[in-house]
N, C-alpha and C positions, 0 to 999 in steps of 0.2 A: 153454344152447345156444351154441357156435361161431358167430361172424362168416360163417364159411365156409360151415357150414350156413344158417346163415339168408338168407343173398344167392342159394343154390341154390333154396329154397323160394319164394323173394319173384320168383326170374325165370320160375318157373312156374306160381306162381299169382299174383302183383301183390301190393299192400298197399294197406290193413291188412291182417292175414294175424295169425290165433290159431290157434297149433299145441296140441295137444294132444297129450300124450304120456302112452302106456297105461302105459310102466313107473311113471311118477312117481304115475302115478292109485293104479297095485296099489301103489306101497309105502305111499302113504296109507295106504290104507285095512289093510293088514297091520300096518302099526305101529301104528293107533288098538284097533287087533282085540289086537296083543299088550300093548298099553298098557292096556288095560278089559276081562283076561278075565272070560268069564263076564255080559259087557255084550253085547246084540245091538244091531245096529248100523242106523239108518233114517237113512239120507241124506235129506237136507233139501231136494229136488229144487227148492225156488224158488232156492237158490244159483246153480244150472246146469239146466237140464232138457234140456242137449241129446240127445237121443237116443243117441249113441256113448257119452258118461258111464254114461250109465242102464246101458246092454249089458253095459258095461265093468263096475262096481259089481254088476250080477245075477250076473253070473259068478262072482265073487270071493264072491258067497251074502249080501250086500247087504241089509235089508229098506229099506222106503220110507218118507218123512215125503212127507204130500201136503196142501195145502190147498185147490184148487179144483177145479173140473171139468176146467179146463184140463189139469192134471198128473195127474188119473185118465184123461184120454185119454191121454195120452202112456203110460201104462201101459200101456195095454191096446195098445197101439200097438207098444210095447217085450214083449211077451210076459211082464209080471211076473204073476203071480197077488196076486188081492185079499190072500189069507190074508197076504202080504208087506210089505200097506201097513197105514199107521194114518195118520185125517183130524185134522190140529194142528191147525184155525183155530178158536179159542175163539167164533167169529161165523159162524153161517150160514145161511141162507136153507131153508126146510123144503124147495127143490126140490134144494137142493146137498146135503142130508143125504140126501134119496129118491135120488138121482142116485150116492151113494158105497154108500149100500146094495143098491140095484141091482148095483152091479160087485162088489160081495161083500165090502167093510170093515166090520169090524165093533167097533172101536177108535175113540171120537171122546173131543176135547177141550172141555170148558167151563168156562166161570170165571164166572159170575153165574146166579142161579135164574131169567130171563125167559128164559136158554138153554136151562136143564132142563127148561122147560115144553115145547120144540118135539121134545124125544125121549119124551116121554111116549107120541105113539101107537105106536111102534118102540120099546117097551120092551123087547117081546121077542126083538130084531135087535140092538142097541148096546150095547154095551161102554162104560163113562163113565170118562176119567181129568179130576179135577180143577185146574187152571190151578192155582197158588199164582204171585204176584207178589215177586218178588227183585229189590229195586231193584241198582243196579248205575250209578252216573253217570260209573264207569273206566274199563267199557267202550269200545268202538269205538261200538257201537250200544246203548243202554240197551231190551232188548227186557221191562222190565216197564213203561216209560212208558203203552203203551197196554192190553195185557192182563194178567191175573191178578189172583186175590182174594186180599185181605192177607191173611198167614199166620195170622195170628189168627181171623180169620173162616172158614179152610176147611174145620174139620171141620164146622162148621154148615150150609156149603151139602153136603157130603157125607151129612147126614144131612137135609136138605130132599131132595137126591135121591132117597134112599131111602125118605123117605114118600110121594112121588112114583111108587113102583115101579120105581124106574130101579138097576140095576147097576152100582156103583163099583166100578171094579177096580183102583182107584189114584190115586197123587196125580203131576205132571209142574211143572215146573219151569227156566226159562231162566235162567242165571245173568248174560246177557247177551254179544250178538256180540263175535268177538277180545278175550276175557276174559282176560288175563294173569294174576289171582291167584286161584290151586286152591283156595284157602280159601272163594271165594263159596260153591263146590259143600258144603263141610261146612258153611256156617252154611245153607245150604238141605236139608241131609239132617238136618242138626239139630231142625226144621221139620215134615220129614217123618217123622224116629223120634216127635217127638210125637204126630203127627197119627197115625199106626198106633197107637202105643199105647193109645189114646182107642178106636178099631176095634176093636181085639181085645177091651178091657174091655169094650166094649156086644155082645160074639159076633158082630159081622160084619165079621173082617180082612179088610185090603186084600192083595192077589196084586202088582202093579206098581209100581214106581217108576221112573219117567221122567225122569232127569239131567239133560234136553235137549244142546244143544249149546252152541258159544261159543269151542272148544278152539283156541287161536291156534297162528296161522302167521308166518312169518318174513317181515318185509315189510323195511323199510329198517334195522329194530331186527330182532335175532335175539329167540329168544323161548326158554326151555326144550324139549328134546325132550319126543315126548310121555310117554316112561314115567317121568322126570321129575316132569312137570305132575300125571300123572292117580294117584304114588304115594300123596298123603294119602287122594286119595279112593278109591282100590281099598282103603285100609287100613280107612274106615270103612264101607262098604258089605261088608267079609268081616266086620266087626266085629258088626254091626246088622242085615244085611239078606239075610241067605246066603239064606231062605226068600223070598224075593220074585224075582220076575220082575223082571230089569234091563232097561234098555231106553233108548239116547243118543240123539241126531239132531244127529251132527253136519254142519255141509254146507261152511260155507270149509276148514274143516282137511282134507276128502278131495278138494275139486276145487280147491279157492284154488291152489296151487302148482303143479298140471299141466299149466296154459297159459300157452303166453310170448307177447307181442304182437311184431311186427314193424312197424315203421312206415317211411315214408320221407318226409323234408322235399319239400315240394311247392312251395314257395315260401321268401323271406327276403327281410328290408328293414332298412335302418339306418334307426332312425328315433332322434330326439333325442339320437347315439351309440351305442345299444342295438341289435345284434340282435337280431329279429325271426325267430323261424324258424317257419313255417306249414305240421304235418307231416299225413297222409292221415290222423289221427284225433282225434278230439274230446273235448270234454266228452258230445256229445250222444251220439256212441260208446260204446268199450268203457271210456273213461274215466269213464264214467256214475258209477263206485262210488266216484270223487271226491268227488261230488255225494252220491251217498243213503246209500256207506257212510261215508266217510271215511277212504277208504283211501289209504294213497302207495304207488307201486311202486317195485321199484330197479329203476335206468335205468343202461341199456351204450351207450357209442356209441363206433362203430367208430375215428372218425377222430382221431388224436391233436395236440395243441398247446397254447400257453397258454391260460388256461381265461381268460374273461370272462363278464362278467352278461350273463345273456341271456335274452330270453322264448321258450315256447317254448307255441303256440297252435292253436285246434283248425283244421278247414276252413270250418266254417260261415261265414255273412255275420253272426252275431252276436260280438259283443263281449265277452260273457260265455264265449265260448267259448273259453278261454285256459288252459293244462291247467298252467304251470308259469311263477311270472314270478320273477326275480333267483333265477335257476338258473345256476350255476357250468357253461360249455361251451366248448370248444375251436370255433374257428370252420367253419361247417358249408356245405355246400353242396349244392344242391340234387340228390334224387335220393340223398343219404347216408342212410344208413339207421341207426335207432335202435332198440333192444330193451327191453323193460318185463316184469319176470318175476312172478310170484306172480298171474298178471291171469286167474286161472281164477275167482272168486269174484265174486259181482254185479257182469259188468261188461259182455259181452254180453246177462247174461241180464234188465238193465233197459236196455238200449242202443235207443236209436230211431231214425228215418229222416228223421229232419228236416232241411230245405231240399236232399231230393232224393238224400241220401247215405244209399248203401247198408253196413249194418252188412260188418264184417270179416267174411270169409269166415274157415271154420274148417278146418283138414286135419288130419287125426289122423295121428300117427308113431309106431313102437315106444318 
């Protein structure tokens, strides 16, 4: 986005201000589509759940990654059909499983047998894919820290399910968030060709494999395009897995890049030589995914000059709330406005209200 546009948006709706822009959504998601054909494609709606995303991604023929009740409202809110979604959260409560069964899912996730015990009564409603844990400490987000059963143990809980009476139709697998190397996904299909082959020998193969997501985006570091990234693994999945059902979730790579922030310095202080610039958004903001993902965004700012160390901090009355400190900036002035790009990705969607400030409003653009 243009300077020029964004001082036009910012005088008609104020800042913070996250734009969203439907072209950059649809080329995501067209490039992840042409990068994994033969992959169906379930957004990870805890990324974003905005409603315009959702609309946006159903159009384009989308299916859903959902984990709570919360994000099966929002479906049913958004006009997706059940048949569309599958429930990822390896943990749930027997009224959140009746709750996804009610709305018509029939695809859930587990990774431990005191799970498998809560689908026993709905044996004849649930579809089982098994969690495998793929540690990952490269990641942005290591998302086997807290779920998944070591690979070594998984065909065993897939075959306690099944003396259980319960339906495996699969094994699922996160190679872990903003994953830069495509290799984690073959040492986890690696994994998975075992774990089927064990299936077929005992006559009851599995139908799905679930890649999960992770598929990085371009943040302050450029990163491979996606057909790039995903060619070893389209090479091993034609190789191994042509009779299975495919199936991704990825969620930063199709909304991470479709929102830019717009902010404006609200304030500035010299203090001990340092500017100080204090701009309409925070840590406890859309900056949140500082905090929980660990993400950096690239930052534009309009005004040009010698550049000096300079801090650069949220509104709040807390002290913690400092979004950038011995940051190289031309000297700024209040009411100058700054841009943040790639900020579609857990940044409103963990952002909160704290000491009275209202999250970024959002306006969608072509």
């Amino acid at each position: 986005m243009q300077f020029s546009s964004a001082r036009k948006l910012a005088a008609k709706h104020g800042t913070p201000l996250l734009v969203l822009s439907k072209r950059s959504l649809r080329k995501s998601y067209r490039s992840l589509k042409a990068a994994l054909p033969g992959v169906d494609i379930y957004y990870a709606v805890k990324a974003n759940a905005l409603p315009e995303i959702i609309a946006i991604l159903g159009a384009e023929g989308s299916y859903f990654d959902v984990c709570t009740n919360g994000e099966i409202d929002i479906m049913r809110q958004c006009g997706i059909d059940a048949a569309r979604c599958m429930h990822t959260h390896p943990i749930k409560s027997d009224q959140e499983i009746r709750y996804a069964l009610d709305y018509g899912i029939r695809l859930f996730v587990v990774d431990n047998e005191d799970e498998l015990k809560k689908f026993v009564p709905y044996k004849d409603k649930a579809g089982i894919l098994v969690r495998m844990s793929i540690q990952n400490p490269a990641a942005l987000v290591n998302l086997s820290h807290k779920f998944g059963v070591a690979p070594k143990n998984a065909y065993a809980l897939i075959t306690k399910a099944r003396d259980m009476g319960l339906t495996v139709k699969g094994v699922c697998f996160h190679a872990g968030s903003q994953n830069e190397n495509s290799l984690k996904f073959i040492e986890a299909l690696e994994y998975c060709r075992d774990i089927c082959w064990k299936a077929a020998a005992h006559g009851a193969p599995l139908e799905i494999i679930d890649i999960g997501g992770g598929f990085p985006i371009n943040y302050v570091r450029n990163v491979p395009p996606p057909r790039q990234f995903c060619h070893p693994i389209n090479e091993y999945l034609e190789r191994y897995f042509t009779k299975y059902r495919l199936i991704a979730e990825p969620g930063r790579f199709l909304c991470g890049q479709a929102m830019t922030l717009i902010t404006s310095v609200k304030g500035r202080s010299l203090r001990d030589g340092v500017w100080w610039y204090y701009i309409d958004e925070g840590l406890y903001g859309s900056f949140s995914g500082k905090v929980y993902d660990h993400a950096e965004y690239p930052m534009s700012v309009e005004r040009a000059g010698p550049l000096q160390t300079s801090v650069l901090a949220g509104p709040t009355c807390d002290s913690f709330d400092v979004v950038y400190e011995k940051i190289a900036l031309p000297i700024l002035e209040v009411g100058d406005l700054l841009m943040f790009d790639s900020m579609g990705a857990y940044t409103n969607a963990s952002a909160s209200t704290f000491n009275g400030f209202s999250k970024a409003k959002v306006v969608v653009i072509d």
